[in-house]
ROSE-456208 format. One record per residue (C-alpha): residue number from 1; residue in one letter; chain; x, y, z. Coordinates in steps of 0.5 Angstrom, whole numbers. Layout:
N
+------+------+-------+-------+-------+-------+
| resi | resn | chain |     x |     y |     z |
+------+------+-------+-------+-------+-------+
|  NUM |    A |     A |     X |     Y |     Z |
...
+------+------+-------+-------+-------+-------+
***
This chain:
181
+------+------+-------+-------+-------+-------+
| resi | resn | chain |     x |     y |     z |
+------+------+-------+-------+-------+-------+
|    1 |    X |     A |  -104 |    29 |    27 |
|    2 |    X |     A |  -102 |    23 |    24 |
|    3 |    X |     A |  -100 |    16 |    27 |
|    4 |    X |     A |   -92 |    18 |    26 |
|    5 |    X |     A |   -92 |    25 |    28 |
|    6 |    X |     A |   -92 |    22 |    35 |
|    7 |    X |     A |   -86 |    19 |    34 |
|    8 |    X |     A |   -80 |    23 |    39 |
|    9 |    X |     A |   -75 |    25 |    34 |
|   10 |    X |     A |   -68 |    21 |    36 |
|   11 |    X |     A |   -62 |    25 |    35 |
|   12 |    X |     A |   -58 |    22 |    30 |
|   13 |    X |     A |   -52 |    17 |    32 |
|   14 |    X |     A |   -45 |    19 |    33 |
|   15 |    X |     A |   -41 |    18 |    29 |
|   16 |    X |     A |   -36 |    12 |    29 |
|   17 |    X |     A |   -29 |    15 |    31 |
|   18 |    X |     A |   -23 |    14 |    24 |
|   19 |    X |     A |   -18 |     9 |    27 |
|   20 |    X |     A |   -12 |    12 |    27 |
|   21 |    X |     A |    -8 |     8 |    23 |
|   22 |    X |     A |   -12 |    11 |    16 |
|   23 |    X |     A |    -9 |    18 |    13 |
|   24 |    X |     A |   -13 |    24 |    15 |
|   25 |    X |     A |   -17 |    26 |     9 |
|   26 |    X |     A |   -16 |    34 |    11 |
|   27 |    X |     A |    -8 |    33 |    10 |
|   28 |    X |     A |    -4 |    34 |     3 |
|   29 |    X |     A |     2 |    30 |     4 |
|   30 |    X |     A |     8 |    30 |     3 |
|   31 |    X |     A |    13 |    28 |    -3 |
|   32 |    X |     A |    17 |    24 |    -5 |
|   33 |    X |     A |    19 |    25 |   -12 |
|   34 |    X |     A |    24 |    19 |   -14 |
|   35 |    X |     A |    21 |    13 |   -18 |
|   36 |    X |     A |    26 |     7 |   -15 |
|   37 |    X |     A |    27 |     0 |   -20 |
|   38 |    X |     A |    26 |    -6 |   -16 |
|   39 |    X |     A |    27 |   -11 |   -21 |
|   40 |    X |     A |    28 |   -11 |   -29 |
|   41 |    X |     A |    28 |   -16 |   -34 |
|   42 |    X |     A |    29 |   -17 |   -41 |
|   43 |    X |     A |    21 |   -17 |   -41 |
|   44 |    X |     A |    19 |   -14 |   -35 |
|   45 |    X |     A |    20 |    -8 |   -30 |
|   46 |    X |     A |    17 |    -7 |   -22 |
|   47 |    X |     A |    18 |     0 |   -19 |
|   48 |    X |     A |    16 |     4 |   -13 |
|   49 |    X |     A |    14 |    10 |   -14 |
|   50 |    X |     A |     9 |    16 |   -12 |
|   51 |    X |     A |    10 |    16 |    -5 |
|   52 |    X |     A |     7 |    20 |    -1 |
|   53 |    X |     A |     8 |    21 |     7 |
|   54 |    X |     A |     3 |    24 |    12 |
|   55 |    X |     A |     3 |    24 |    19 |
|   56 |    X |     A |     2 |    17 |    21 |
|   57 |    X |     A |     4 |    14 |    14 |
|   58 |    X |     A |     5 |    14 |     7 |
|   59 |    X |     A |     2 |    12 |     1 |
|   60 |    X |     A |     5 |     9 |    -5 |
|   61 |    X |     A |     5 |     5 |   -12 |
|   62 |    X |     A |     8 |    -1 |   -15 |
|   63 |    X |     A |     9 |    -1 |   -22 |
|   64 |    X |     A |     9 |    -7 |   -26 |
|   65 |    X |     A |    11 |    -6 |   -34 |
|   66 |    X |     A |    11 |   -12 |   -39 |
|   67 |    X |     A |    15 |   -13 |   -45 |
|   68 |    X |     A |     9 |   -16 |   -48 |
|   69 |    X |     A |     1 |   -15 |   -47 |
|   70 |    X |     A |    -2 |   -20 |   -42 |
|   71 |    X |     A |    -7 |   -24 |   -45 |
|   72 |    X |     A |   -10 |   -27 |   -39 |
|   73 |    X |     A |   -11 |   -26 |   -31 |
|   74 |    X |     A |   -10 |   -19 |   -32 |
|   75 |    X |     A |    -6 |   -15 |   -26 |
|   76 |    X |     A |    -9 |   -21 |   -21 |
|   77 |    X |     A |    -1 |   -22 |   -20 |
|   78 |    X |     A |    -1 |   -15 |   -16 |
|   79 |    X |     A |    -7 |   -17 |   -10 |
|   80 |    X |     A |    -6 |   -21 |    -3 |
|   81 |    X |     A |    -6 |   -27 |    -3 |
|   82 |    X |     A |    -6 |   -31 |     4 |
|   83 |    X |     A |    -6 |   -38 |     1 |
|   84 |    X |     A |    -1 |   -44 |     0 |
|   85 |    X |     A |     2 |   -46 |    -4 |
|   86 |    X |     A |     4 |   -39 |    -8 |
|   87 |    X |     A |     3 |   -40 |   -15 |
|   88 |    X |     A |     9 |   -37 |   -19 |
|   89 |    X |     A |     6 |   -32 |   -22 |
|   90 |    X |     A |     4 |   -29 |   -16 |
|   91 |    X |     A |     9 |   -22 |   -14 |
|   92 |    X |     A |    11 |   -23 |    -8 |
|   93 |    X |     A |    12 |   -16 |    -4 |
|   94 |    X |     A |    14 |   -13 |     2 |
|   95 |    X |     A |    18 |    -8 |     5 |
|   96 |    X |     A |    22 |    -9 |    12 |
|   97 |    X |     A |    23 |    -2 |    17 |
|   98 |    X |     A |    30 |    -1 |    21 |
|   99 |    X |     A |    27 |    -5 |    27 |
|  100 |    X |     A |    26 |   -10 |    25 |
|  101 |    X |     A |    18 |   -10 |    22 |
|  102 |    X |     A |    16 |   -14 |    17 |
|  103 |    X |     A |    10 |   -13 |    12 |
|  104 |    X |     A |     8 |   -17 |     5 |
|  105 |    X |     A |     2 |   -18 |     1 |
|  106 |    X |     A |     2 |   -24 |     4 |
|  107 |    X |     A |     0 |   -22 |    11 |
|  108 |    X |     A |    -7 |   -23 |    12 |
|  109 |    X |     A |   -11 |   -16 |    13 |
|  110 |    X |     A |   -13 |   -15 |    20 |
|  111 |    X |     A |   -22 |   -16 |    21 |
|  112 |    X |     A |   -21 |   -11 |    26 |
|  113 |    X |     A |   -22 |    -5 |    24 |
|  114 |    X |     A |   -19 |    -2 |    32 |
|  115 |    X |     A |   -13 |    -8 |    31 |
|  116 |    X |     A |    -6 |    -6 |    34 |
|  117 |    X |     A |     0 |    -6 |    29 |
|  118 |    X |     A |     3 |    -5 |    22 |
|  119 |    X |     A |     0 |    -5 |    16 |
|  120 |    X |     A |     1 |    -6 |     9 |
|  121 |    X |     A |    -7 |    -5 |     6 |
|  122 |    X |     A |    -7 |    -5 |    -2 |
|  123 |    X |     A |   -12 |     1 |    -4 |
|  124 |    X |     A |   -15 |     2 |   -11 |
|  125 |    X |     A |   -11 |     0 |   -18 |
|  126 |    X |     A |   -10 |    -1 |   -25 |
|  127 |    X |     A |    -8 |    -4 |   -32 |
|  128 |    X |     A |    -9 |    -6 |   -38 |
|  129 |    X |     A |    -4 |   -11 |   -42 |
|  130 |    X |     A |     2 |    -9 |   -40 |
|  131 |    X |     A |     2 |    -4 |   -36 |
|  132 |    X |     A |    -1 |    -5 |   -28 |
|  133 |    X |     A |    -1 |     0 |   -22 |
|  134 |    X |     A |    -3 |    -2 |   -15 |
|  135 |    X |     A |    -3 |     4 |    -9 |
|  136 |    X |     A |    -3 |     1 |    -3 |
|  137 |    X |     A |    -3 |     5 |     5 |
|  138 |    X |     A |     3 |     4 |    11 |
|  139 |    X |     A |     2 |     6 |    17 |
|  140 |    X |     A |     6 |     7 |    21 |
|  141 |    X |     A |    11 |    12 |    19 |
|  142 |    X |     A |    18 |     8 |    19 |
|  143 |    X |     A |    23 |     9 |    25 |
|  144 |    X |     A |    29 |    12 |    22 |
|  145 |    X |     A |    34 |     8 |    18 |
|  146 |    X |     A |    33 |     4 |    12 |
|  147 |    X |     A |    27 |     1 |    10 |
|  148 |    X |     A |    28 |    -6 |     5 |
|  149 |    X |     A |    24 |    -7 |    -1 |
|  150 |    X |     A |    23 |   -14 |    -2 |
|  151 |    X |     A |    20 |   -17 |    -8 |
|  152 |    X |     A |    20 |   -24 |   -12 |
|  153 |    X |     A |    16 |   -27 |   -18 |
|  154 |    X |     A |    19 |   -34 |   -21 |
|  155 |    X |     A |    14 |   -34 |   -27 |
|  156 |    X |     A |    17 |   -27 |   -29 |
|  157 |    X |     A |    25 |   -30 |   -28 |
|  158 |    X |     A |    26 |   -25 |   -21 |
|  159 |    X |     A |    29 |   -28 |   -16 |
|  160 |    X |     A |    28 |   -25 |    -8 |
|  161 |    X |     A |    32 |   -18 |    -9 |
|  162 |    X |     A |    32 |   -13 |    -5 |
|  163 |    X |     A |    32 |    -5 |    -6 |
|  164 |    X |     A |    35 |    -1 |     1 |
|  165 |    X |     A |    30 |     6 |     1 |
|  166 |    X |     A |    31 |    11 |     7 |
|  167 |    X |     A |    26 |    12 |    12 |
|  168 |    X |     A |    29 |    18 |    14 |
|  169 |    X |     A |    26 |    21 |     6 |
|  170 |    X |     A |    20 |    19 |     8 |
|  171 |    X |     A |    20 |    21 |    15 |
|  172 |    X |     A |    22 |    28 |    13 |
|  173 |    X |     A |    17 |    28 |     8 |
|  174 |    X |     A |    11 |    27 |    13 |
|  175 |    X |     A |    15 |    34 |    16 |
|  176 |    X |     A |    12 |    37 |     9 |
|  177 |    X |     A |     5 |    35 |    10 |
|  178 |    X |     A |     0 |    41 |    11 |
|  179 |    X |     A |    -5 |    40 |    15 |
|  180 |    X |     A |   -11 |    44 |    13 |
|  181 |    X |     A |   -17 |    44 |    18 |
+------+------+-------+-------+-------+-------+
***
C-alpha cells in the first residue's frame, strides 16, 4: 500500500447554486422577430435587435453601423463604462421598464453574484471597421407596458432619443420558451 492509498477519499464539493438572475441553459427562448432603429445619421446607425426572452429575462443585441471604417478604438464605444466625466465617444445605452426602473451601461455591475436587482450585463461582442454587435442579458422580464430604449452618442451627432418597445412582446415571448429538461 502506498503513502497516498491511505487517504479517505472526500466526496466532491457541491455544486454553487445558479443565481437566479442568469438564463437557464436547458431553455430555447423565445423570439422577438423585429429589428428596431433607435437612431440614424447620415453616418451612423444604432439598432436592437435579436431579442430573445426566457423565463426570467431576455437577451439582446445592439447594432452599431458606420458609414466609414473606424480606424481606431475598435467597438470600445459599446462597453460599460463607470468613470466620469463620459467622453463623446461613448454610446450612452439604456432601457427604462413601465415601472419606473431604470438600467444603463453606465451602472456599475454588481460584485455579488447573489446581489438583489435589475440588471443590464453586456455578454460577448463583435466587430470589425464599421459594423459592431454587443449582446447583452436582462434580467428580469419587464412589467407589462412600455419599456424606453434610451440611447445618445454626441461624437456621433445623436442627441438623447428614446424609442418605446412593448414589454408585453417580450413578456408573450418568454410564454414560447420551451423549456427542455
Amino acid at each position: 500500500m502506498g503513502f497516498f492509498d491511505q487517504r479517505p477519499a472526500q466526496p466532491p464539493p457541491p455544486e454553487p447554486a445558479r443565481p437566479a438572475w442568469l438564463p437557464d441553459e436547458a431553455v430555447l427562448p423565445g423570439a422577438v422577430p423585429e429589428t428596431t432603429v433607435l437612431a440614424r445619421t447620415d453616418d451612423v446607425v444604432v439598432a436592437l435587435g435579436d431579442l430573445h426572452a426566457y423565463p426570467n429575462g431576455f437577451a439582446f443585441t445592439l447594432t452599431v453601423v458606420l458609414r466609414e471604417p473606424q480606424r481606431e478604438g475598435g467597438g470600445r464605444f459599446l462597453r460599460h463604462f463607470h468613470a466620469r466625466p463620459l467622453p463623446a465617444d461613448f454610446l450612452r445605452f439604456g432601457l427604462r421598464f413601465a415601472d419606473g426602473t431604470v438600467l444603463t451601461n453606465l451602472d456599475p455591475r454588481p460584485a455579488d453574484p447573489d446581489e438583489e436587482g435589475p440588471r443590464l450585463l453586456p455578454q460577448g461582442g463583435s466587430g470589425g471597421q464599421r459594423r459592431h454587435e454587443q449582446r447583452y442579458w436582462v434580467w428580469p422580464l419587464p412589467p407589462s407596458g412600455p419599456v424606453d430604449v434610451v440611447c445618445e452618442w454626441p461624437a456621433r451627432g445623436i442627441p438623447e432619443t428614446t424609442v418605446a418597445l412593448d414589454g408585453d412582446v417580450v413578456r408573450e415571448a418568454a410564454g414560447r420558451a420551451v423549456t427542455l429538461f
